[in-house]
N, C-alpha and C positions, 0 to 999 in steps of 0.2 A: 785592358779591353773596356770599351765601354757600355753600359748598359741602363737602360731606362727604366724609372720605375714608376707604380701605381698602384695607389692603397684607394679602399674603398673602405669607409667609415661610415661610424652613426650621426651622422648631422657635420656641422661646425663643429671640431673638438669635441666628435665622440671617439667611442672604442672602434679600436679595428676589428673588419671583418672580413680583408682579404686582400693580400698583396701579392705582385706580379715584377718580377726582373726579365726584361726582355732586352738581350743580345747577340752578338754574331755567333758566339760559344753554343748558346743556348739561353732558353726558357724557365724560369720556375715560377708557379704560380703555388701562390698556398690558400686557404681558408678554412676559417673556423668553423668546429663542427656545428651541426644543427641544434644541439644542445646548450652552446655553449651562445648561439645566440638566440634562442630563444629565452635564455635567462635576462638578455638586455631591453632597456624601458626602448623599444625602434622607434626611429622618429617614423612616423609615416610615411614621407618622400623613400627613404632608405626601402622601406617593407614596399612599396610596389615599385620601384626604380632599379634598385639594385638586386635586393633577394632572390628576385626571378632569373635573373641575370647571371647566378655565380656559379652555374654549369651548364654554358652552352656548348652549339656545335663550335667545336673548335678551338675551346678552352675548357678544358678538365681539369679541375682543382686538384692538388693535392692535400686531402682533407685531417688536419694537424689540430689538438688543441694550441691556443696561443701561445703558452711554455716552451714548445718546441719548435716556432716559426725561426728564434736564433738557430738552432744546431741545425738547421736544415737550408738556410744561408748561409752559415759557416761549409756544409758537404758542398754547396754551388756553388761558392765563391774560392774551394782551396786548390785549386790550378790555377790560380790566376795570381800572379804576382802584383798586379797594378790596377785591380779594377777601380774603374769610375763609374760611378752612379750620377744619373743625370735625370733629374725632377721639374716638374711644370707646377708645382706647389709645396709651397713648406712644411705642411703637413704632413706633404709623405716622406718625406727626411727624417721627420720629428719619430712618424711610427717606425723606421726603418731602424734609427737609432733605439727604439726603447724593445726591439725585437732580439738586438744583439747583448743586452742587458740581463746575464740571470740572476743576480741576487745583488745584494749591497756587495760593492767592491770586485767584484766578478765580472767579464762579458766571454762572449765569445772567442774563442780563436781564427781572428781571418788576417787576409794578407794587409800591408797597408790601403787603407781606404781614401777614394778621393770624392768627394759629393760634390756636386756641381747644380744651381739652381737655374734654368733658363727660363725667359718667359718668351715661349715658344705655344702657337698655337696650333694642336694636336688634331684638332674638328672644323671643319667635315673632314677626312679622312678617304684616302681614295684605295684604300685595302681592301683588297673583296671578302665582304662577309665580315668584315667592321658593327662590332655592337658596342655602344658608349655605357659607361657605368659598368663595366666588363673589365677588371684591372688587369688582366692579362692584354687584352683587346684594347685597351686606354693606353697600358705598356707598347704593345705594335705599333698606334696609330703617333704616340711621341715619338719612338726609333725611327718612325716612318719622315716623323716632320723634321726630327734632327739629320737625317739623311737628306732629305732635300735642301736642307739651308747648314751644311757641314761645314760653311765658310768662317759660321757662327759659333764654333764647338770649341 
């Protein structure tokens, strides 16, 4: 099954602060708690761009510290014999990969995984009630754009 993702970060090569799998199975959207980013130096784009952003209408967080973003992709991902993940930037591969990571020599238990990087562009977006910087909502709006150019997939 395929599914698209989107992580929302502190800048270029910050920490994450919220990720989103959107597909035909379903949805998970995760982010860190309040606490946990309030400990982080925010770039200021991120603090009025995103922050407002990581609980709208229509995308409810499920609110996890980071340690637990793995096992809570591994409960979404173990029905799925074949998932693909498919990204508009590398960076969210990058967080995807270090979320499945719990200690040295450890990850997760999921099914085989396939990542796939497209440069596919997700904005403007004609999904109703589309908000960017929204990584559930950024997730939609790439399912949305890899749906319309599926020739591409």
């Amino acid at each position: 099954m395929l599914y698209s993702l989107d992580c929302e970060f502190n800048g270029f090569g910050g920490e994450l602060i919220s990720l989103a799998l959107s597909g035909e199975a379903g949805e998970l959207y995760l982010c860190r708690p309040h606490a946990e980013l309030d400990a982080l130096d925010l770039h200021p784009w991120v603090e009025e761009n995103v922050l407002p952003l990581l609980d709208v209408n229509g995308a409810r967080p499920v609110v996890l510290p980071q340690e637990a973003f793995g096992r809570a992709i591994q409960a979404f991902l173990k029905n799925d014999t074949a998932p693909c993940v498919i990204a508009d930037w590398p960076e969210d591969l990058t967080h995807l990969m270090q979320c499945l990571i719990l200690s040295p020599g450890q990850m997760v238990r999921i099914p085989d995984l396939t990542l796939k990087l497209m440069q596919v562009s997700a904005w403007p977006s004609d999904l109703e009630g589309a908000i960017q910087h929204n990584a559930l909502w950024d997730a939609r709006a790439l399912r949305r754009a890899l749906t319309l150019n599926r020739g591409e997939i």
